[in-house]
C-alpha positions in Angstrom: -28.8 -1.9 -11.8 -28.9 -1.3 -7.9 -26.6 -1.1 -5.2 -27.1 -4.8 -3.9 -27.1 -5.9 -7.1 -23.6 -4.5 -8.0 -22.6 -5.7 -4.8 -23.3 -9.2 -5.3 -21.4 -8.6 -9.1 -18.3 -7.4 -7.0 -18.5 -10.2 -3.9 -18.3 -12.8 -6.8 -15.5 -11.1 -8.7 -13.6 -11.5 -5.7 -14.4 -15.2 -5.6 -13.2 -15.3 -9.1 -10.2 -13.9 -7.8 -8.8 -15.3 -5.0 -9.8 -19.0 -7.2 -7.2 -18.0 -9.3 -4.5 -16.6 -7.1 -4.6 -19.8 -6.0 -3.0 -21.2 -8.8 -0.8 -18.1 -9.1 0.5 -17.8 -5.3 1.3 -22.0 -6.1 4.0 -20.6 -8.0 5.6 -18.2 -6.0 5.8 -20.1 -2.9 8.2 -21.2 -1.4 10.4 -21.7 -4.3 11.0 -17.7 -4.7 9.7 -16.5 -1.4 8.3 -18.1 2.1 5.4 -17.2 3.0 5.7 -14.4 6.0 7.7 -12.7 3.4 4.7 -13.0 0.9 2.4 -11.6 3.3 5.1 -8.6 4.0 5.1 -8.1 0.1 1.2 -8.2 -0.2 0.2 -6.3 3.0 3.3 -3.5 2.1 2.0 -3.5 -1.7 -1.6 -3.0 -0.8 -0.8 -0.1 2.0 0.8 1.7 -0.2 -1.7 1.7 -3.0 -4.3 2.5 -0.2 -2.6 5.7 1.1 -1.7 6.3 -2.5 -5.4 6.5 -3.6 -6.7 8.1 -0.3 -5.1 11.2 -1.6 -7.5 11.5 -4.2 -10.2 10.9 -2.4 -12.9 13.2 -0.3 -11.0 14.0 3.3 -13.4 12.8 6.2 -12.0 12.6 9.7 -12.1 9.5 11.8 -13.1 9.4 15.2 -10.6 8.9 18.0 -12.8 6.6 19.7 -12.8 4.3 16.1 -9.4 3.5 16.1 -9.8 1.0 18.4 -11.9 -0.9 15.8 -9.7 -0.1 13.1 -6.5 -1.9 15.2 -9.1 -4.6 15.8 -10.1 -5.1 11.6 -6.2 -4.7 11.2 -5.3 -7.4 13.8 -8.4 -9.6 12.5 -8.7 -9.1 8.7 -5.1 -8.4 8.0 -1.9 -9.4 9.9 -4.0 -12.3 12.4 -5.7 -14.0 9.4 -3.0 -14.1 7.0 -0.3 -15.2 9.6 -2.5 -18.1 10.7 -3.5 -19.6 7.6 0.3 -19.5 5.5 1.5 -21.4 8.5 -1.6 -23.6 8.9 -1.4 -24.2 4.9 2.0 -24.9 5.8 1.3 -27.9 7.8 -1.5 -29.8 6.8 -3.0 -30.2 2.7 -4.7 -27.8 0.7 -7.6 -29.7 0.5 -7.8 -30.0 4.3 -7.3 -26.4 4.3 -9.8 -25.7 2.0 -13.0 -27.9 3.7 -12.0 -26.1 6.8 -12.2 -22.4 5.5 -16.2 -23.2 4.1 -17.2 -23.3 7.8 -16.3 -19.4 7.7 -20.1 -18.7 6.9 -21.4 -20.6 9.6 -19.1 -19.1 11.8 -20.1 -15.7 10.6 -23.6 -16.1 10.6 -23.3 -17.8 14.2 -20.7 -14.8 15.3 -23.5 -12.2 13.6 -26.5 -13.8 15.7 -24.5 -13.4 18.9 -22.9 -10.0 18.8 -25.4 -8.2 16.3 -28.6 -10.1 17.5 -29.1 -10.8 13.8 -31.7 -13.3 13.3 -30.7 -16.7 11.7 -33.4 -17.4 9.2 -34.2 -20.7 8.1 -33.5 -20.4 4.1 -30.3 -18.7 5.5 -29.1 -21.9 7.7 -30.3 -24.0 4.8 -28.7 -22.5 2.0 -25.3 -22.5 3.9 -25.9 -25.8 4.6 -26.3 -26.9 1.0 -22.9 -24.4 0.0 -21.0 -26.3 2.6 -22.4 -29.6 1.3 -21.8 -29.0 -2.2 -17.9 -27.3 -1.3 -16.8 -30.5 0.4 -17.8 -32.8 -2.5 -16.1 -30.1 -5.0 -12.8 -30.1 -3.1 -12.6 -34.0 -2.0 -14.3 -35.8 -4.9 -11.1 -37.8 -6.3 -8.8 -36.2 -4.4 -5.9 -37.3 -2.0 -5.4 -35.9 1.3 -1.7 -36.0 0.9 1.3 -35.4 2.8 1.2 -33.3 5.8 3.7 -33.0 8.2 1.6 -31.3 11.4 -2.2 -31.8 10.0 -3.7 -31.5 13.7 -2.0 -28.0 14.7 -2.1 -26.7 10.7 -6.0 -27.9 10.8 -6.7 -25.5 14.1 -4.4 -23.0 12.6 -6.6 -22.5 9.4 -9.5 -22.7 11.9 -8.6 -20.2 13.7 -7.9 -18.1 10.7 -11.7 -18.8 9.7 -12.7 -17.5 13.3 -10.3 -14.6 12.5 -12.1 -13.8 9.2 -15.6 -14.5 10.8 -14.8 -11.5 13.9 -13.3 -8.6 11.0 -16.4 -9.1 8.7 -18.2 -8.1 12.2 -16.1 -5.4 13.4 -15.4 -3.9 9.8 -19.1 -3.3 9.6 -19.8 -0.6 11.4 -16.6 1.1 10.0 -18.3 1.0 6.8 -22.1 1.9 8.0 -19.9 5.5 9.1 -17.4 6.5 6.5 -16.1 6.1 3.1 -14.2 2.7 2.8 -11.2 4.8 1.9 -11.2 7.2 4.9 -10.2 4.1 6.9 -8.6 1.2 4.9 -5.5 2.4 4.3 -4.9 3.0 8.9 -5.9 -1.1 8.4 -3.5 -1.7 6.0 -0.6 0.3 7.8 -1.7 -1.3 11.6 -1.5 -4.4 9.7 2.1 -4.1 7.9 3.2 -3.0 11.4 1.9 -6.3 12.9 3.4 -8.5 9.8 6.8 -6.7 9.5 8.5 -8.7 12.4 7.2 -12.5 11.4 7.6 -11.4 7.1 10.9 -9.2 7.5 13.4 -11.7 8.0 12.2 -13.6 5.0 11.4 -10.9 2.7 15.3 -10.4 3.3 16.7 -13.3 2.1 14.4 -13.0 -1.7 16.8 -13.1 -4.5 15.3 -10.3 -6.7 18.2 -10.9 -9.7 17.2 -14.7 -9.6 13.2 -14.2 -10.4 11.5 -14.4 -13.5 9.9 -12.3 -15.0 7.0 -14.1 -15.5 7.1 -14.8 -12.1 7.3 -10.8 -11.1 4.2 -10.8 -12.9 2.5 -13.4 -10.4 3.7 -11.2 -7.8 2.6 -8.5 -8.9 -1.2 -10.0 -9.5 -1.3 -11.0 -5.9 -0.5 -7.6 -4.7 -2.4 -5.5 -6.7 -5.2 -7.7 -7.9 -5.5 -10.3 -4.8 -5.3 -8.5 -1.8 -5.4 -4.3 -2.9 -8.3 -5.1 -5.4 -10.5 -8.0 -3.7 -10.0 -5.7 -0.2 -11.8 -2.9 -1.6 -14.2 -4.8 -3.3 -15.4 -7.0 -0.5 -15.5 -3.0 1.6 -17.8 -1.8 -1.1 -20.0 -5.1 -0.8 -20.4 -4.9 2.5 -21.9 -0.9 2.5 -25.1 -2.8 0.6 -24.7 -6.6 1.9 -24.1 -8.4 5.4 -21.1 -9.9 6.3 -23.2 -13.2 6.3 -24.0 -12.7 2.8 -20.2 -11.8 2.2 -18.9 -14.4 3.8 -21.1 -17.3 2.0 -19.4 -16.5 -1.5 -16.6 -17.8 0.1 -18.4 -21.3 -1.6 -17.5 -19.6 -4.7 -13.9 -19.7 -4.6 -12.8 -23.5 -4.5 -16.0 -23.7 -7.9 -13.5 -20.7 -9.4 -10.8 -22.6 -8.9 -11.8 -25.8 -10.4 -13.1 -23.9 -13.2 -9.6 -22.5 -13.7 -7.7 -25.5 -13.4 -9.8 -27.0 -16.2 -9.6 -24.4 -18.0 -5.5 -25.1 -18.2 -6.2 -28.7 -18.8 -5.2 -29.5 -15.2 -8.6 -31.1 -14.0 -11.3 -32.4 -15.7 -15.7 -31.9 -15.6 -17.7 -34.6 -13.8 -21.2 -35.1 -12.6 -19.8 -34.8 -9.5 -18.3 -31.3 -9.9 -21.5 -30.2 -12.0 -23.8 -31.6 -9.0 -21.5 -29.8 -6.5 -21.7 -26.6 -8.5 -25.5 -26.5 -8.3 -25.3 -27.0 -4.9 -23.2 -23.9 -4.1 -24.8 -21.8 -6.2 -28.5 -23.0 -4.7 -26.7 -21.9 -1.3 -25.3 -18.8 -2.2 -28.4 -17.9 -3.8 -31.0 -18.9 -0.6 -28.4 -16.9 1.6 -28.2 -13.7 -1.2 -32.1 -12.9 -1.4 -34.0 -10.3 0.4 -35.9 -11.0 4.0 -39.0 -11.2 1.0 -37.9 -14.9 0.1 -38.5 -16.7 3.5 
């Protein structure tokens, strides 16, 4: 199997992923911890396991001219993202949320033309397109809007937080096109929990540890480990053989993942609707996915 291939395998894994950590996290928050002090817990977790595996791992030395972009990915993909979309989850409805996070390809692909003179091709434009066409059906098709008590600022904030994503994707790049995604992951994990620890602190604080489940350690434990540490280094390793345009269109994937999850526990049902909508995507992801070849 080649690289690009395996690639592709490990970008959709991770939209396997986060659809069910969506589920997951649901639990979690806010009854057994807010969410600053979630993102403290995750972004700790995952440094940690980062440094941890970096020691056995070939040594290469980073520039002192790259830290700058490191900061940058740490400030971008890490502490900025996170921050902004818990609060603007926060604020306005999931599903608001969620039709706002599919414009992150666009964004990328119109971020990409701009600062990497990449060239927007037609089937490219067209196939996110049909992905964002098919992603807003999947997430509004019976559904409420529901109660939100700031929908206009927790709209831009989740906005922002695509933008956010959109600029790491881009910066993170160029890390990976010069060393080994472990030579510098674990300095954008550490900047990162640096930038977190004052908004997360407070509230990681006041968690009563005695007073949580099990069951519910286990949750936790899945969205450190598995959410953020494993679908991190998986989305590094797709992007040595993939652009960050074709990364950040399987983002289409993850409200499909999490459909198919929920229906799986009997919480949602299949329609044409969601079958039509799943088509779509994958038509998207698939026009966006090929080789300059398929024009």
């Amino acid at each position: 199997m080649s690289k690009r291939n395996l690639a592709l395998i490990g970008a959709t894994f991770v939209s396997i992923i986060y659809g069910v950590t969506f589920t997951i996290a649901k639990d979690v928050m806010p009854l057994y911890i807010d969410a600053y002090g979630f993102i403290l817990l995750r972004v700790g977790g995952s440094m940690i396991l980062f440094w941890i595996i970096w020691l056995f791992m070939p040594k290469e030395k980073i520039a002192f001219n790259d830290f700058p972009r490191i900061i940058a990915a740490a400030f971008f993909g890490v502490a900025f993202n996170m921050l902004t979309f818990f609060k603007g989850l926060s604020l306005t409805s999931p599903i608001s949320a969620a039709v706002i996070m599919v414009s992150t390809p666009m964004i990328v692909l119109t971020l990409s033309a701009i600062i990497m003179k990449e060239r927007m091709r037609k089937r490219m434009v067209f196939g996110i397109i049909l992905g964002l066409i098919g992603t807003a059906f999947l997430i509004l098709y019976g559904k409420s809007i529901g109660s939100a008590t700031n929908a206009g600022l927790g709209n831009f904030l989740v906005l922002v937080n695509a933008i956010s994503y959109g600029f790491y994707l881009i910066i993170v790049k160029k890390l990976m096109d010069k060393y080994n995604a472990f030579t510098f992951v674990k300095w954008i994990y550490l900047f990162g929990f640096i930038m977190v620890l004052p908004f997360g602190w407070s509230q990681f604080q006041t968690v009563g540890w005695a007073l949580v489940p099990m069951d519910i350690c286990w949750k936790i434990g899945f969205v450190v480990v598995i959410s953020t540490f494993l679908t991190y280094l998986l989305n590094l390793l797709s992007m040595k053989e993939l652009k960050p345009t074709t990364v950040a269109v399987f983002i289409y994937l993850q409200p499909l993942f999490a459909t198919i999850f929920a229906i799986s526990l009997g919480k949602d049902e299949l329609s044409l609707v969601k079958i039509g909508s799943a088509v779509l995507i994958f038509i998207g992801v698939y026009l966006v996915t090929q080789k300059k070849s398929v024009q």
